[in-house]
MARTOR-828997 format. One record per residue (C-alpha): residue number from 0; x, y, z. Coordinates in Angstrom, 2 decimals, decimal comma. Example, Ala and Ser with C-alpha at 12.3 -4.5 7.8 and 13.67 -1.06 7.14 Angstrom:
2
num/px/py/pz
0/12,30/-4,50/7,80
1/13,67/-1,06/7,14
! end
This chain:
539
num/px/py/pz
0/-36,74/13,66/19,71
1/-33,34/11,86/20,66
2/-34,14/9,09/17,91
3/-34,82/10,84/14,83
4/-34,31/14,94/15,76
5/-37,51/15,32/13,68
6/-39,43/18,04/16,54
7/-37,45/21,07/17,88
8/-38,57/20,66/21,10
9/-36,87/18,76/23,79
10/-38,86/15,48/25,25
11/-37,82/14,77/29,07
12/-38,65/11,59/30,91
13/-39,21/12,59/34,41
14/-39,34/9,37/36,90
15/-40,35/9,77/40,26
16/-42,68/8,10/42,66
17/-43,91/10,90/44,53
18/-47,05/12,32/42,57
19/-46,20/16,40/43,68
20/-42,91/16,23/43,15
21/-43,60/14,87/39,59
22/-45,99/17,71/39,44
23/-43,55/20,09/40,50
24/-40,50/18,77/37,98
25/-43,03/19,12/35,33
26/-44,32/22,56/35,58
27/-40,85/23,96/35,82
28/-40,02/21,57/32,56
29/-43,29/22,82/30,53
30/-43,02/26,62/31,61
31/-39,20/25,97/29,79
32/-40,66/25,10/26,63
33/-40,33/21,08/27,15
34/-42,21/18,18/26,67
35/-42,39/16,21/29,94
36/-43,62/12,72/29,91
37/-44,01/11,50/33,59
38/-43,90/8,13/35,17
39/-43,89/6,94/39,07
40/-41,59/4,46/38,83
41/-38,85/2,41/37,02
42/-40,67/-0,26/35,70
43/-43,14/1,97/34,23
44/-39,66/3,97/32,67
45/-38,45/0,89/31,15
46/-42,41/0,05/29,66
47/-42,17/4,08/28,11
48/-38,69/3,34/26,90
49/-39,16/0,40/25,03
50/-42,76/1,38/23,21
51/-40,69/4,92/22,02
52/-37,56/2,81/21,00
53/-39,97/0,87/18,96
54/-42,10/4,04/17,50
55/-38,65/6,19/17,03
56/-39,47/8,60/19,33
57/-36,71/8,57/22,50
58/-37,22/11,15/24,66
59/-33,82/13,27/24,89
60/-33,07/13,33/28,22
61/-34,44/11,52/31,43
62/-34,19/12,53/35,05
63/-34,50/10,08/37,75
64/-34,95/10,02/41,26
65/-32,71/8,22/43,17
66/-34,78/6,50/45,52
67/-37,55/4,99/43,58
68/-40,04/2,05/45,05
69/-39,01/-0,63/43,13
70/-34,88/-0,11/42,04
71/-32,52/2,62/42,66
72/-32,61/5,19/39,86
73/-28,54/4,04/40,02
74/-29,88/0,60/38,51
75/-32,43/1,86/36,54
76/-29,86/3,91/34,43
77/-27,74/0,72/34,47
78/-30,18/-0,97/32,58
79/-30,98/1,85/29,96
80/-27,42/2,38/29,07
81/-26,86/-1,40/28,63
82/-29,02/-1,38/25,77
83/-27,33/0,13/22,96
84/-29,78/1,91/21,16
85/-30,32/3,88/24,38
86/-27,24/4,16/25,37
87/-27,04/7,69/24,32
88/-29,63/8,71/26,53
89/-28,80/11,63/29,37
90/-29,27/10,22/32,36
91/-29,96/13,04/35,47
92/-30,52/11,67/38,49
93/-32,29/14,11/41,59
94/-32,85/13,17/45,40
95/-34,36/15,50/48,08
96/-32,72/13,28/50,17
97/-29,82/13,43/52,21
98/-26,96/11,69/50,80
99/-23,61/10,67/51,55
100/-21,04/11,89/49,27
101/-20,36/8,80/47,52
102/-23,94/8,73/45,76
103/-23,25/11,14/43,16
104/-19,77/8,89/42,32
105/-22,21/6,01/42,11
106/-24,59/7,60/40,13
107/-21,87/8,80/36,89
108/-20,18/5,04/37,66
109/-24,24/4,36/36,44
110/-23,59/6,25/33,59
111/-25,46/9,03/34,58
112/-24,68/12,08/32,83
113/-25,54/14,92/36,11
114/-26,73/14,97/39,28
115/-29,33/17,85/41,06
116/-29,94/18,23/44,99
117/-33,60/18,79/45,42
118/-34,99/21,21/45,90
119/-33,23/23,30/43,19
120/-33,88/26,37/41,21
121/-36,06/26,30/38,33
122/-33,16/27,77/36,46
123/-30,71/25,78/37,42
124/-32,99/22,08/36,27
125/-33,71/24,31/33,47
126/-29,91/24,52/32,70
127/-28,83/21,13/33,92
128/-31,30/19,73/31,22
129/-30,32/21,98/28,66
130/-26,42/21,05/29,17
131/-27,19/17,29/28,96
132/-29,23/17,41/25,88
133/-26,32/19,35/24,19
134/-23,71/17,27/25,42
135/-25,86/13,87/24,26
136/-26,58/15,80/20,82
137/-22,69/16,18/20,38
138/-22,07/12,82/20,97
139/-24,55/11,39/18,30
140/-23,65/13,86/15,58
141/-20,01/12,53/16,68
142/-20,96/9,24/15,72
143/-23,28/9,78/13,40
144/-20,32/11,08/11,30
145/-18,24/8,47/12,58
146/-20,90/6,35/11,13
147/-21,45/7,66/7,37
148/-17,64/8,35/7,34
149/-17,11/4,48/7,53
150/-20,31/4,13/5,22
151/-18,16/5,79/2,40
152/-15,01/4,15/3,45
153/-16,40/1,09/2,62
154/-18,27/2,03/-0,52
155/-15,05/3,24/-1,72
156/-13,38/-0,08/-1,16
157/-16,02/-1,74/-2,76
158/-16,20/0,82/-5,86
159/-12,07/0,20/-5,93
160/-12,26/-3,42/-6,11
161/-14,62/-4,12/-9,13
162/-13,05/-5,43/-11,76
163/-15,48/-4,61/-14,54
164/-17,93/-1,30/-14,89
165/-20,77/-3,54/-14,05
166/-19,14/-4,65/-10,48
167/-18,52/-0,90/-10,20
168/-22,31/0,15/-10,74
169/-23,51/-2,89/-8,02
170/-21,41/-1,21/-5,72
171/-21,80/2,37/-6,35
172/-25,19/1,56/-5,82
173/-25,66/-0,60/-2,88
174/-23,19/2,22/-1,35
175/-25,38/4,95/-2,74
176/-28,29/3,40/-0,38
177/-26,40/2,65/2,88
178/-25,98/6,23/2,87
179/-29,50/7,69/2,30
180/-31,12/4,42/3,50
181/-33,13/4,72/0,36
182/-33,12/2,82/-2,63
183/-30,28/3,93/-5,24
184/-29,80/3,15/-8,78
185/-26,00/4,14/-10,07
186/-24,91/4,29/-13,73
187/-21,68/4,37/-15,94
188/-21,62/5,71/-19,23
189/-18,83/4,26/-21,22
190/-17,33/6,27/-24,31
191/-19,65/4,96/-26,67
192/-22,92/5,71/-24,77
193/-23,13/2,06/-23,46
194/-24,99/2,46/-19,68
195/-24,19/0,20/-17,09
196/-26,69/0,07/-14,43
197/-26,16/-1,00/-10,99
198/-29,19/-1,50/-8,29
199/-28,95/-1,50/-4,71
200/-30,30/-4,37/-3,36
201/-33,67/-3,97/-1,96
202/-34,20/-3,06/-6,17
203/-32,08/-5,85/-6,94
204/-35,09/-8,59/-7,42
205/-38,01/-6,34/-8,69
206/-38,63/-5,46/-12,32
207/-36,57/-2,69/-13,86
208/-37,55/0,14/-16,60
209/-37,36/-1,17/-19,94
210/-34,22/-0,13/-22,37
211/-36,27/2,89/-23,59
212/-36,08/4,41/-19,98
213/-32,22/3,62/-19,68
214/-31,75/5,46/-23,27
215/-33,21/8,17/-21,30
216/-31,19/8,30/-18,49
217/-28,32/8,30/-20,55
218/-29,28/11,09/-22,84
219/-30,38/12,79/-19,43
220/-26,97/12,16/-17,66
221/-24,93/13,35/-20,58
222/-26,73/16,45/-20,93
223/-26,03/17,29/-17,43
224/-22,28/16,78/-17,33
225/-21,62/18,33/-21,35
226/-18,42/19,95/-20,69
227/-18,05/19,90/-17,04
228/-15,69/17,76/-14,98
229/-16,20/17,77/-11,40
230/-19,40/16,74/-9,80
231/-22,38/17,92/-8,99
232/-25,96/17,26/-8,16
233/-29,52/18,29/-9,78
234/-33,26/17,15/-8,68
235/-34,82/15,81/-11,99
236/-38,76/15,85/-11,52
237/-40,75/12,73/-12,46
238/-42,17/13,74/-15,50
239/-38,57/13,86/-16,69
240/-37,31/11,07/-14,69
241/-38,23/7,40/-15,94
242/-40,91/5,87/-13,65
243/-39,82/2,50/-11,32
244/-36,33/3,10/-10,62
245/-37,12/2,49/-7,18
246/-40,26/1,74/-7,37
247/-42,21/-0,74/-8,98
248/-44,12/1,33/-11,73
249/-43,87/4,20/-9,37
250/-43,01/8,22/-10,71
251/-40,78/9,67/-8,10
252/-38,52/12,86/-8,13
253/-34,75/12,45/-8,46
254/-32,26/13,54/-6,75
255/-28,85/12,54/-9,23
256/-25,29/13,40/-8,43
257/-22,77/13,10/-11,37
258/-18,92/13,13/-11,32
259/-16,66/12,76/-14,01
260/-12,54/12,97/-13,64
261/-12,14/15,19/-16,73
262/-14,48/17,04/-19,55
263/-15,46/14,13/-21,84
264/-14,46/11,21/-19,70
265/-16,49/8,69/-18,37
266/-19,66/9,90/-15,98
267/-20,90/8,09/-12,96
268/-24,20/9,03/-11,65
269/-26,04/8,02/-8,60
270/-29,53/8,49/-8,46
271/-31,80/8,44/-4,96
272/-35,28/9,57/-4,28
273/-35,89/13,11/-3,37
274/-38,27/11,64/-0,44
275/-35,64/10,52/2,25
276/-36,03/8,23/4,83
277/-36,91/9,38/8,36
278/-33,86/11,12/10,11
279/-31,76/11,20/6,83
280/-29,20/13,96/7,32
281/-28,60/16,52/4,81
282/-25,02/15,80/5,32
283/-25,52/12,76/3,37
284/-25,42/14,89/-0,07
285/-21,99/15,61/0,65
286/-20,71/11,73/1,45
287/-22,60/11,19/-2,06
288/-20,94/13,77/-3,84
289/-17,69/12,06/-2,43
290/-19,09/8,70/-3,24
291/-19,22/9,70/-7,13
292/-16,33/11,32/-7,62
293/-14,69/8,31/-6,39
294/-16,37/6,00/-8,67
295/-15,76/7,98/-11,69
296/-11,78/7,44/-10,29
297/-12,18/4,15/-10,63
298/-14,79/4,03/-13,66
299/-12,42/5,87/-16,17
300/-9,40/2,91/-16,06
301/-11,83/-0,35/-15,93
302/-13,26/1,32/-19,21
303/-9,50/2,07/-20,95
304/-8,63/-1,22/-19,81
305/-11,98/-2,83/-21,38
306/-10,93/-0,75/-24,86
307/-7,70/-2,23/-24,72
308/-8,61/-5,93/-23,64
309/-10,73/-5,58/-26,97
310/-7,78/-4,58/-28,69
311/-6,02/-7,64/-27,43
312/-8,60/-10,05/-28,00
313/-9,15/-8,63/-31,44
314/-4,92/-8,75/-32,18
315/-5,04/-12,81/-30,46
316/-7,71/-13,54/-32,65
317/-6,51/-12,30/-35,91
318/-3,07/-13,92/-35,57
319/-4,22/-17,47/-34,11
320/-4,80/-19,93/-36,98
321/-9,02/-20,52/-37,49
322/-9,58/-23,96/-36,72
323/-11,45/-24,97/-40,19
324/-7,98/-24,11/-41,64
325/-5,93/-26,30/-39,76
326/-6,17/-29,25/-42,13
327/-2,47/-30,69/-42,44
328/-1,49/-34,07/-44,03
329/-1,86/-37,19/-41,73
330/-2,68/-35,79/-38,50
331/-6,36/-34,71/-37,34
332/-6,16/-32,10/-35,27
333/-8,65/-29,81/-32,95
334/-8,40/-25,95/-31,22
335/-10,06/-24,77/-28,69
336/-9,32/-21,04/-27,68
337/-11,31/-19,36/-24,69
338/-10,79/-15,83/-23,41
339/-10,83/-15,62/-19,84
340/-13,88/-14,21/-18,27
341/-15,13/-10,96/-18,88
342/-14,02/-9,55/-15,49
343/-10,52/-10,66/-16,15
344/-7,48/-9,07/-17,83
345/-6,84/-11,33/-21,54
346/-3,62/-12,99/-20,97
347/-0,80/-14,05/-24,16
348/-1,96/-17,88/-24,63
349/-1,56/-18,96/-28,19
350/-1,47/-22,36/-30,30
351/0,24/-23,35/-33,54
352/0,10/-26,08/-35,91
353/2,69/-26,09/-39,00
354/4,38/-27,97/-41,46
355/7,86/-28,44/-41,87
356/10,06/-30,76/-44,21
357/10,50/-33,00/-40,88
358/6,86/-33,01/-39,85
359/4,21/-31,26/-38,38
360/4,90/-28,77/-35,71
361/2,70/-27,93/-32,92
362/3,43/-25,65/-30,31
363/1,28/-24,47/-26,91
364/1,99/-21,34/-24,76
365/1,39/-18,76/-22,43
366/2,98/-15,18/-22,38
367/3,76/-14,03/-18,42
368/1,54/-11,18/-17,50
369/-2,10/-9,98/-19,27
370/-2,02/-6,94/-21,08
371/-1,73/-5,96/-24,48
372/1,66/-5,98/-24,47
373/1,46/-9,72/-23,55
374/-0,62/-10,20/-26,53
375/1,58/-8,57/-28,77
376/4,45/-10,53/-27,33
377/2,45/-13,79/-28,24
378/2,22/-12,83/-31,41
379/5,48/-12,03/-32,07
380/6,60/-15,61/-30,88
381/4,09/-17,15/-33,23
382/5,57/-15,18/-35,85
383/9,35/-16,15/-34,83
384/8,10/-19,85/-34,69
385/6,75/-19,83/-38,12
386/10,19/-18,29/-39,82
387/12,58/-20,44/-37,77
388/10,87/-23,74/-38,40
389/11,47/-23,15/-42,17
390/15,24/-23,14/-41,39
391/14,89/-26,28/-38,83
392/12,36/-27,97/-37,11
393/13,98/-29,55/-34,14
394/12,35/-28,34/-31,35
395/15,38/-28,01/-29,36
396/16,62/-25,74/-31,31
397/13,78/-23,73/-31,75
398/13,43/-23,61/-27,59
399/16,96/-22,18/-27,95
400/16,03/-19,26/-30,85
401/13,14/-18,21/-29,12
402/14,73/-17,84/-25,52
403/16,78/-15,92/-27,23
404/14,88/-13,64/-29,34
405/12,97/-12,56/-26,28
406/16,24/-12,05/-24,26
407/17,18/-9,62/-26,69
408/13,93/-7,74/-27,89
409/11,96/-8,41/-24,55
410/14,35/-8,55/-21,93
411/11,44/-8,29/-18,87
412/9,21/-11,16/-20,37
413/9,23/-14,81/-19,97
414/7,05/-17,20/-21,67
415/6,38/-20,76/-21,45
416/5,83/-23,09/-24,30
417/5,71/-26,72/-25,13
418/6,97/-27,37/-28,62
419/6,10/-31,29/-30,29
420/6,79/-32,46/-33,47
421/4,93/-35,20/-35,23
422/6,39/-37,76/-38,04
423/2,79/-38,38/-39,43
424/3,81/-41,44/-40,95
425/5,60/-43,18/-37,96
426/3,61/-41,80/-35,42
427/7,16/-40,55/-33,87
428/7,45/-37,22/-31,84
429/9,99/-34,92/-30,15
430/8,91/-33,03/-27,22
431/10,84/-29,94/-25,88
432/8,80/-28,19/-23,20
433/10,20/-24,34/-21,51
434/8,51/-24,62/-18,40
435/4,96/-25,48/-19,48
436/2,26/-28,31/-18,90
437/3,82/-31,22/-20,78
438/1,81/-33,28/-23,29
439/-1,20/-35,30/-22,10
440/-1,24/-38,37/-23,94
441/-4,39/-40,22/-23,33
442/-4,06/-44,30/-25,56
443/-7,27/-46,24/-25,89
444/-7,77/-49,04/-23,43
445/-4,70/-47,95/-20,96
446/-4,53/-44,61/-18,34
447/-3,78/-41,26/-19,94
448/0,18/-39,83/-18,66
449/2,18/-37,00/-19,25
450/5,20/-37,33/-21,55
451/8,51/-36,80/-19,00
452/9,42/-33,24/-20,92
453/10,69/-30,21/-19,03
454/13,33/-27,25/-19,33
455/13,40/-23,67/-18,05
456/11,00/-20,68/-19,40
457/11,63/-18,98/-22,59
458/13,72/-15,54/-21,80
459/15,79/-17,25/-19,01
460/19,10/-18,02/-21,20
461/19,16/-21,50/-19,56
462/20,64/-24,70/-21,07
463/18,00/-26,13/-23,15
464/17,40/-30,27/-22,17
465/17,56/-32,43/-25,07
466/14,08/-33,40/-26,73
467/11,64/-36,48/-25,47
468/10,80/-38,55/-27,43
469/7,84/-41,12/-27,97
470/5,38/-43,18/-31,18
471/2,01/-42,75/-30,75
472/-0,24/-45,19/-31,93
473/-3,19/-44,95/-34,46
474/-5,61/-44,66/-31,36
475/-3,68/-42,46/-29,56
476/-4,69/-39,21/-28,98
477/-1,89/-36,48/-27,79
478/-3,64/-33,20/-25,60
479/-1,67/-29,90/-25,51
480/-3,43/-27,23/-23,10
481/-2,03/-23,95/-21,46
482/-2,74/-23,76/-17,25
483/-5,79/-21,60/-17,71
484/-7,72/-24,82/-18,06
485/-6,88/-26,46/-14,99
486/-4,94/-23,45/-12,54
487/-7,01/-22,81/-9,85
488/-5,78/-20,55/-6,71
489/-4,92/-22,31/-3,56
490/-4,54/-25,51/-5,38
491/-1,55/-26,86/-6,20
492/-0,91/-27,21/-9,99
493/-0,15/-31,03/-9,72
494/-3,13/-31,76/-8,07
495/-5,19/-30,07/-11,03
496/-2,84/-32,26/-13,13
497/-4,14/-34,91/-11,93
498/-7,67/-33,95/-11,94
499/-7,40/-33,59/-15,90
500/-5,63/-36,97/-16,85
501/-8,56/-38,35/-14,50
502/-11,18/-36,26/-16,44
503/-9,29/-37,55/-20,01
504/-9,67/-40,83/-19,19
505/-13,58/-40,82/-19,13
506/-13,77/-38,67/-22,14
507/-15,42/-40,52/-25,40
508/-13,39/-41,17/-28,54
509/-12,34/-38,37/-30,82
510/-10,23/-35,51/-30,22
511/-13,55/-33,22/-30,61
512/-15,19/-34,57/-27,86
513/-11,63/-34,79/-25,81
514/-11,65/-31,22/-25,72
515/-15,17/-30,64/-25,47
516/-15,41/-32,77/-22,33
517/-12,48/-31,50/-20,79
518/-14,15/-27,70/-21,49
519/-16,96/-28,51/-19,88
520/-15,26/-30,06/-16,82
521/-12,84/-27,10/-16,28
522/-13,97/-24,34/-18,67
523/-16,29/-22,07/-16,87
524/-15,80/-19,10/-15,79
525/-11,44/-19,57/-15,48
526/-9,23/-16,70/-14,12
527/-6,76/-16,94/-17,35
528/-7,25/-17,59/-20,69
529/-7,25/-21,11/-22,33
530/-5,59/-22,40/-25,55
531/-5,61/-25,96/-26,45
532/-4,76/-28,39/-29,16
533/-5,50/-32,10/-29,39
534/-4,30/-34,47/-32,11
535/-4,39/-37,92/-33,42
536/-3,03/-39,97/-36,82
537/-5,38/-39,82/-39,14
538/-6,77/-42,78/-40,17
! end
């Protein structure tokens, strides 16, 4: 069949209007070893085509007469080749009648693939037929692999581009089934067993085994790649293989293909039925083979880098003050600190509150970059703040010792950080900001503004500004926040400026429920991490 290449033998269309002739074109066709299914004319060709392009079963080649009743068998292979699923068709046209010599030009301008002067030699139809089927057959394994080439290609992009082992199994997946057009279920195994389990998604909205059948494919998946790197594939039976993978409550035999970069590392399997749709090629093992290894690529550095965002987020909060311990004399003051989503890499934002002999010192910032080694770098300002504010509190001067510091121990960083210190008593602060978000202060029954503070990021060696200054009143509250809150891409950062002081205005009373509100209007689901302080005179 041309469709689906499930029957060995060749299917011709034979289309002429002249009953013996048909006859005649027939017997030499059967005797051959072919199927011939004959019509009288082109209308009738078109009816046959269309009912087999519905019921997958093209014939694989077609030979026309040229001088049919009612169109030219030129226009009737027009018509068949403008469709595109029968575009691959071989087209033969045949006339016993005289022609001029442009006719056979017009009939390959038609698309037609030969062209036969009747009457001919049972051999040479025979081998006319033969040569057009093999020549169509090239062409649609051509672009067949053409086809599942770009199938992979794009998997592969889409496997590259998650950002979390969970995006990774979705996509491994949904690639797994484009390829087999069958359902697929992909899985990655992190280093401490943990499965991640991706569906394609014609599985996507059904019910899934329970967590007793994915402890099962785990154990199952591990066995097979103990101390082997490379990939390879194994058909698990459905007694061993968990029932409704792909389908509901259904027991179905497994075909699984498992890569992992190196012995030990992290293995990716993808998992298809052994039943495969009609005209699956066996070629599609292969592109699946290729389809795992280069998820398991990907897999093993989106799990490292989960490890070490752990590591980070464990280090950030270890070192940032808890907020039930940030009771200091005169002020009332409220944290918020919220990692950035789970898909994203933990960034170096950090808050501090302290005491000095000239007030309370608060500080906001943000570390360039998200790694660990941003996190580390936060901490190591925090650290640097806390000892140079013993020695003096402006915050000018501590701008000044902290550019410094990181010129000298972190010569490739730059931070930002606004630095504020509060005379509880007078209500009087100094501001010195190094290049971040200045101070929101938001006074009862007038709009919230931004204190007029700026100066160039920490690690530059610039001139340091001299500090603002400003009282705040008993109902004053003052709002300290790092970007992550607000940033958003393709907006400009003055804009979401705006937004916020907007957003402060309507929030209720407190410095609680300043926060809170603000959270909720900006928090959810934020590219960057978020660190914020809000304070107020205590009463």
């Amino acid at each position: 069949m041309h469709g689906s290449g499930r029957h060995t033998e060749t299917t011709v269309l034979v289309v002429d209007d002249v009953a013996t002739s048909r006859y005649a074109m027939g017997a030499v066709l059967r005797r051959a070893g072919h199927r011939v299914v004959p019509v009288a004319s082109a209308g009738e060709a078109l009816v046959e085509l269309d009912v087999r392009l519905r019921e997958d079963a093209l014939p694989d080649v077609a030979l026309v007469d040229v001088g049919l009743p009612d169109m030219t068998g030129f226009e009737l292979c027009r018509r068949v080749k403008a469709q595109p699923p029968m575009a691959a068709l071989p087209v033969v046209h045949f006339s016993a009648a005289a022609l001029a010599p442009g006719d056979r030009c017009r009939g390959l301008n038609a698309g037609g693939d030969a062209y036969l002067t009747m009457p001919a030699e049972p051999e040479e139809i025979q081998a006319v037929v033969r040569a057009a089927v093999r020549g169509a057959r090239r062409h649609t394994g051509t672009e067949s692999l053409v086809r599942r080439m770009t199938l992979l290609s794009e998997a592969t992009i889409a496997v590259q581009a998650a950002r979390c082992p969970q995006e990774l199994a979705d996509a491994a997946a949904e690639g797994a089934a484009r390829l087999t057009g069958t359902p697929a279920v992909a899985f990655v195994v992190g280093a401490d067993g943990e499965l991640y389990r991706g569906t394609s998604r014609d599985r996507s909205v059904l019910a899934l085994p329970d967590a007793t059948a994915h402890a099962a494919v785990a154990r199952l998946v591990t066995r097979l790649v103990e101390g082997r790197a490379g990939a390879h594939s194994a058909v698990v039976p459905a007694p061993l293989w968990p029932a409704g993978f792909f389908r509901p409550g259904a027991e179905d035999d497994a075909r699984l293909v498992v890569a992992q970069t190196r012995a030990s590392r992290t293995p990716v399997c993808l998992a298809t039925p052994v039943r495969r749709a009609p005209g699956a090629d066996p070629a599609d093992d292969a592109l699946l083979v290729r389809l795992a290894e280069n998820a398991a690529l990907a897999a093993e550095p989106l799990l490292m880098y989960q490890v070490e965002r752990h590591v980070a987020l464990t280090l950030q909060n270890s070192f940032l003050p808890r907020p039930d311990k940030l009771h200091l004399p005169g002020l009332e003051i409220v944290v918020r600190y919220v990692p950035a989503s789970r898909q994203t890499e933990i960034g170096g934002d950090f808050y501090a509150a302290l005491r000095t002999g000239a007030g309370i010192l608060t500080a906001v910032g943000d570390v360039a970059g998200h790694s660990l080694e941003a996190a580390t770098v936060m901490v190591e300002i925090r650290h640097a703040l806390r000892a140079y504010c013993v020695e003096d509190s402006d915050p000018r001067v501590l701008a000044a010792r902290l550019d410094r510091m990181l010129q000298h121990h972190h010569p490739d960083v730059t931070a930002t950080v606004c630095l504020c210190l509060i005379a509880p008593d007078s209500g009087r602060v100094r501001v010195a900001n190094a290049g971040h978000i200045p101070p929101l202060v938001v006074r009862d029954g007038d709009r919230a503004g931004y204190v007029e503070a700026g100066g160039p990021l920490l690690g530059l060696g610039l001139e340091r500004p001299a500090p603002t200054e400003l009282v705040l009143r008993p109902a004053d509250r003052l709002l300290m926040v790092t970007d992550g809150l607000i940033e958003t891409r393709g907006t400009d950062l003055s804009v979401s400026m705006a937004h916020l002081r907007t957003a402060a205005d309507g929030a209720p009373p407190g410095v609680g429920p300043l926060c809170d509100t603000l959270l909720d209007c900006f928090g959810h689901d934020r590219e960057d991490d978020i660190a914020m302080l809000a304070l107020r005179l205590a009463d």
